[in-house]
C-alpha positions in Angstrom: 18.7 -10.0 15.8 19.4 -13.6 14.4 18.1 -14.2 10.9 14.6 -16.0 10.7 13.7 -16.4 7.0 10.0 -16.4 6.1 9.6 -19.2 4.1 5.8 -18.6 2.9 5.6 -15.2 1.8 2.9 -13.6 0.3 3.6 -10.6 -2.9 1.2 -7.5 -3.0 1.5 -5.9 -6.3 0.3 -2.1 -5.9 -0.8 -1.7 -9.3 -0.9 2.4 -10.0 -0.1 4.2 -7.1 -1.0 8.1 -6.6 1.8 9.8 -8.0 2.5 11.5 -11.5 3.7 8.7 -13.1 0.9 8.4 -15.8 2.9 10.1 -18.4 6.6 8.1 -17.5 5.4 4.9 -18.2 2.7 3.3 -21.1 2.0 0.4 -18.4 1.0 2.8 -15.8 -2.9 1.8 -15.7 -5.4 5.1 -15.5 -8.9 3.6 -16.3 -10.7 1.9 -14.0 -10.8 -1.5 -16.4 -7.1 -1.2 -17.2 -6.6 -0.9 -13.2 -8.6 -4.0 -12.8 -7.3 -5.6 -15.9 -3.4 -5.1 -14.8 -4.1 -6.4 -10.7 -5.6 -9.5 -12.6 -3.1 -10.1 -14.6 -0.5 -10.0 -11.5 -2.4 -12.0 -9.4 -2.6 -14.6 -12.4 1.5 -14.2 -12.3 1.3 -14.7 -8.6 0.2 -11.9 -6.4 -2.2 -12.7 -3.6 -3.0 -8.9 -2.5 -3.2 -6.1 -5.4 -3.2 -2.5 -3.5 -5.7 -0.3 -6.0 -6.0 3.9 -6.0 -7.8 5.0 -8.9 -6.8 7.6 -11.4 -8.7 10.0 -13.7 -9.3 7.8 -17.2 -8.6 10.9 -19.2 -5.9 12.4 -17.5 -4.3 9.7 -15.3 -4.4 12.1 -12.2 -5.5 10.6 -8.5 -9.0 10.5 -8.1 -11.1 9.5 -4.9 -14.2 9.0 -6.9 -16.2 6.1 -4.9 -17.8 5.2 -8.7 -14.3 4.3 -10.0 -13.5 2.2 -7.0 -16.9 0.6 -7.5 -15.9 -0.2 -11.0 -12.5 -1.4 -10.2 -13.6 -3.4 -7.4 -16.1 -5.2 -9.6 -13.9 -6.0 -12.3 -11.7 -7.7 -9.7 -14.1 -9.5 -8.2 -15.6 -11.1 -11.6 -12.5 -12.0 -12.7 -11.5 -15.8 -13.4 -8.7 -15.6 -10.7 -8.9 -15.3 -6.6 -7.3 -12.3 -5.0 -7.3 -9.9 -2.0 -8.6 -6.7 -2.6 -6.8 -3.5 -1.2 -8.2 -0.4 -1.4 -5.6 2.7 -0.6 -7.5 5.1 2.0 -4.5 7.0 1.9 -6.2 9.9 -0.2 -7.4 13.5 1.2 -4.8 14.1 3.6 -3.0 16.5 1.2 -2.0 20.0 2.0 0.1 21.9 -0.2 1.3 25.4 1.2 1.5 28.5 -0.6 5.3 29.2 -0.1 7.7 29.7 2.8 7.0 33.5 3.3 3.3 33.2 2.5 2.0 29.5 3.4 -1.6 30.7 3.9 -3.7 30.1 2.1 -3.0 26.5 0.9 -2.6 26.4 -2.5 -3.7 24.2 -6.1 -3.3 20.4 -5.0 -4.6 20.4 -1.2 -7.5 18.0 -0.8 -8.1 17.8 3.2 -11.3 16.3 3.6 -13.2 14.7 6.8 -12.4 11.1 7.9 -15.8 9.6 7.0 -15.1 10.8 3.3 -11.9 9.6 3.5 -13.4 5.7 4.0 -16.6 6.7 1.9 -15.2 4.2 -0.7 -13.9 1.5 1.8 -17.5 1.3 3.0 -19.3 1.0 -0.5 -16.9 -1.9 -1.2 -15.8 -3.6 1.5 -12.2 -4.8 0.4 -10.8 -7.1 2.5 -7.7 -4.7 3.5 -7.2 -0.9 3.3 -4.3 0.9 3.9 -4.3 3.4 6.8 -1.2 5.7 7.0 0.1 6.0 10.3 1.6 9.6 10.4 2.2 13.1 8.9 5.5 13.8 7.1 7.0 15.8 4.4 6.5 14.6 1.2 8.7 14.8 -1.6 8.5 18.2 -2.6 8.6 21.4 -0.9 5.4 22.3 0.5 3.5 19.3 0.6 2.8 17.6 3.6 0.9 13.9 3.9 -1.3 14.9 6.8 -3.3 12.3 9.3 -3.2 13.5 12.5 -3.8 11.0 15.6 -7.1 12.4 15.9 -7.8 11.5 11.9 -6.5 8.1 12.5 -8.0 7.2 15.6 -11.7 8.0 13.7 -10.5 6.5 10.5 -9.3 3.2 12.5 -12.4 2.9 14.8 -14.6 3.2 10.9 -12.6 0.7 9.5 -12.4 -2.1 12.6 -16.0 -1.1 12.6 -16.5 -2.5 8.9 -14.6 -5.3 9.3 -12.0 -4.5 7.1 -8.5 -5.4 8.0 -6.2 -1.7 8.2 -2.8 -2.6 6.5 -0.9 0.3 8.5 1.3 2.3 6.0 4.4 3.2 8.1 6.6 5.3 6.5 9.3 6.1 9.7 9.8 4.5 13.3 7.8 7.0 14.7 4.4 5.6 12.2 5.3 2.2 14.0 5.4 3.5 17.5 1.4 5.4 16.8 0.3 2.2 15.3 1.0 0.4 18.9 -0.7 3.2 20.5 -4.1 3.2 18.6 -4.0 -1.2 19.3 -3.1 -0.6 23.1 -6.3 1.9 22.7 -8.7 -0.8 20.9 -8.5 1.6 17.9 -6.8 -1.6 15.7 -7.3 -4.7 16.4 -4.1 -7.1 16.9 -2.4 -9.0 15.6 -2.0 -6.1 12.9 -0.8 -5.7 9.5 2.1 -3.3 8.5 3.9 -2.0 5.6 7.1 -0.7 6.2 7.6 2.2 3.5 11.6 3.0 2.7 13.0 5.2 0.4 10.1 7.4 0.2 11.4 10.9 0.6 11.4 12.4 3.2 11.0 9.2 5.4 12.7 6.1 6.3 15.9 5.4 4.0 16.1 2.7 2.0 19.2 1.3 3.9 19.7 -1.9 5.7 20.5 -0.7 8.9 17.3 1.7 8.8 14.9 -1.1 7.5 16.6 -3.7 10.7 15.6 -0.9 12.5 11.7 -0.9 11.4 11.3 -4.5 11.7 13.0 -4.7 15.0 10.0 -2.3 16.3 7.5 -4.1 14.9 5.7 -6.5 17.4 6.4 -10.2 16.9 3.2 -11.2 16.6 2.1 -8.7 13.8 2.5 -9.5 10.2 4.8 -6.7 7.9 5.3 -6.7 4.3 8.0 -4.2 2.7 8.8 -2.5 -0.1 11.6 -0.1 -1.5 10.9 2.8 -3.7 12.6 2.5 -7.0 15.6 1.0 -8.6 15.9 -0.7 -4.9 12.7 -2.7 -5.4 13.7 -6.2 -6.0 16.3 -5.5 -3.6 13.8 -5.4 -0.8 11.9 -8.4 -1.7 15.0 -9.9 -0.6 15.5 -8.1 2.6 12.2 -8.3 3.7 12.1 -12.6 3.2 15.6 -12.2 5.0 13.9 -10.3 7.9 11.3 -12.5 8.1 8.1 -10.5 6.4 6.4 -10.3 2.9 6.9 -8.4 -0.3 5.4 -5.9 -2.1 5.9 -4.5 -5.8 4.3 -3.0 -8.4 4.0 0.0 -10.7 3.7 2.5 -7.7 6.7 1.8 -6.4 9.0 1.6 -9.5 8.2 1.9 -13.2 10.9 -0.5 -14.3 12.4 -4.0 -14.8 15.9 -3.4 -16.2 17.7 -0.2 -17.7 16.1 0.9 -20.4 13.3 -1.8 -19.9 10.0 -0.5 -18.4 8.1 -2.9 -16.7 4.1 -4.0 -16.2 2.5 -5.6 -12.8 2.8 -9.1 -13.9 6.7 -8.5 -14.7 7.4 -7.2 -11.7 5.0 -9.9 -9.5 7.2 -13.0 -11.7 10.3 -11.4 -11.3 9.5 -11.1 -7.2 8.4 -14.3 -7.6 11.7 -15.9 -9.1 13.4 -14.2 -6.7 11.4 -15.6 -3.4 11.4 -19.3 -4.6 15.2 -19.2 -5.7 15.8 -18.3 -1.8 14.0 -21.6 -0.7 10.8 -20.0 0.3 7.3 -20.6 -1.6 4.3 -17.9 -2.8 1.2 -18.4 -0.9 -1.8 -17.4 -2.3 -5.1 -15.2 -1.6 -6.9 -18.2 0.7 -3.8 -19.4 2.6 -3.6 -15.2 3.4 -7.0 -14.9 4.5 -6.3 -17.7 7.1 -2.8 -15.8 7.9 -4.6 -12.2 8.5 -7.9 -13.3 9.6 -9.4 -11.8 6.4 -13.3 -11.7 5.7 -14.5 -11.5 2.0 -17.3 -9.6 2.0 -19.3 -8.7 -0.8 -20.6 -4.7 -1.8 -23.1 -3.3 0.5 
């Protein structure tokens, strides 16, 4: 395909992820105000969108407790700088097995829930964008497997075009992209949609070129995509997906750090994308001229 640059590009910064990461790093937000406090600092350093889980305060693990998205969401929203909100609905869809000779029954770590507690949050607070991903795969390590089936994203879909929120399809591998037509052919999604292709997360799409042409090749022309690569390859991708013609995402869930040796926070991360995106000739748009991209509504807590 001939190049076609974007040349106003928009950064999400996802600010803390869901993995174990909250002992690697010091930056690694766990709280619920150090969650908000570190997406406000990125969006002040140039982030329009800031993709928020929420963690356990004491022990930094996962949580999908709707009172610490509440919190979070708050925060955000009083602070003294404009910014999408992105809420991860990407939680209980875990099932770890119990080991190749005995998988049943599933074992510490699976949290399978139904689909209307899986958006529970989404509805108490409205973001503007939540993340839907678009397909089950092996994850990682051995017996866990991220698990929503088409039947768990059609509901999930309907729930969220049915609140108004904007899905932000997480698509991990070709096949993610080729569902995600399917459920907007159906009326599930509404288009144009919003995707973000995933690379280097094991045991998805690679993280190389010819892989990543190949995602953004089969995504529609009239949809929007964003792009991020898992670890060291991070600001790598901000280039290759400007280059391809989408947006850019980074932040502490994707990679801990800014240099050897030097481990980064949100806002370095967001500024260093930032340099990099402007010394191509493109410019950073912020949260308003991306509501008027996506078709975003700001809605307040219900």
């Amino acid at each position: 395909m001939p190049l076609s640059m974007n040349t106003d590009v928009f950064i999400t910064c996802a600010v803390t992820g869901s993995g174990a990461t909250q002992d690697r790093s010091p930056h690694v937000p766990r709280s619920p105000e150090h969650i908000a406090d570190s997406a406000i600092a990125a969006a002040k350093a140039g982030a329009a969108i800031v993709h928020c889980h929420v963690r356990d305060p004491e022990t930094g693990v996962p949580s999908r407790d709707p009172k610490l998205y509440r919190e979070v969401t708050d925060r955000i929203r009083a602070a003294d700088v404009d910014v999408v909100l992105n809420l991860t609905a990407g939680m209980g869809g875990d099932i770890v097995f119990g080991g190749v000779e005995s998988p049943l029954p599933t074992v510490d770590g699976t949290d399978m829930v139904g689909a209307t507690e899986r958006v529970a949050h989404i509805a108490e607070c409205r973001p503007e964008i939540c993340t839907l991903d678009c397909g089950t795969m092996n994850f990682a390590e051995a017996d866990y497997v991220m698990t929503n089936t088409p039947g768990m994203l059609t509901a999930m879909g309907k729930m969220m075009t049915a609140l108004g929120v904007k899905p932000e399809i997480e698509a991990f591998d070709t096949g993610h992209l080729w569902y995600a037509k399917q459920l907007v052919k159906d009326g599930v999604l509404d288009a144009p949609a919003l995707v973000q292709l995933c690379m280097g997360v094991p045991w998805g799409a690679p993280d190389d070129l010819n892989t990543f042409m190949a995602m953004v090749n089969n995504v529609p022309d009239d949809w929007t995509f964003s792009a991020f690569g898992l670890g060291r390859n991070q600001m790598a991708y901000v280039a290759a997906a400007v280059l391809a013609g989408g947006n850019v995402r980074v932040g502490l869930e994707d990679n801990l750090w800014l240099g050897k040796g030097q481990l980064a926070t949100n806002a370095e991360l967001v500024t260093r994308a930032k340099g990099i995106i402007e010394g191509m000739g493109a410019r950073v748009i912020g949260p308003d001229a991306v509501r008027e991209k996506l078709g975003l509504t700001k809605q307040a807590p219900q």
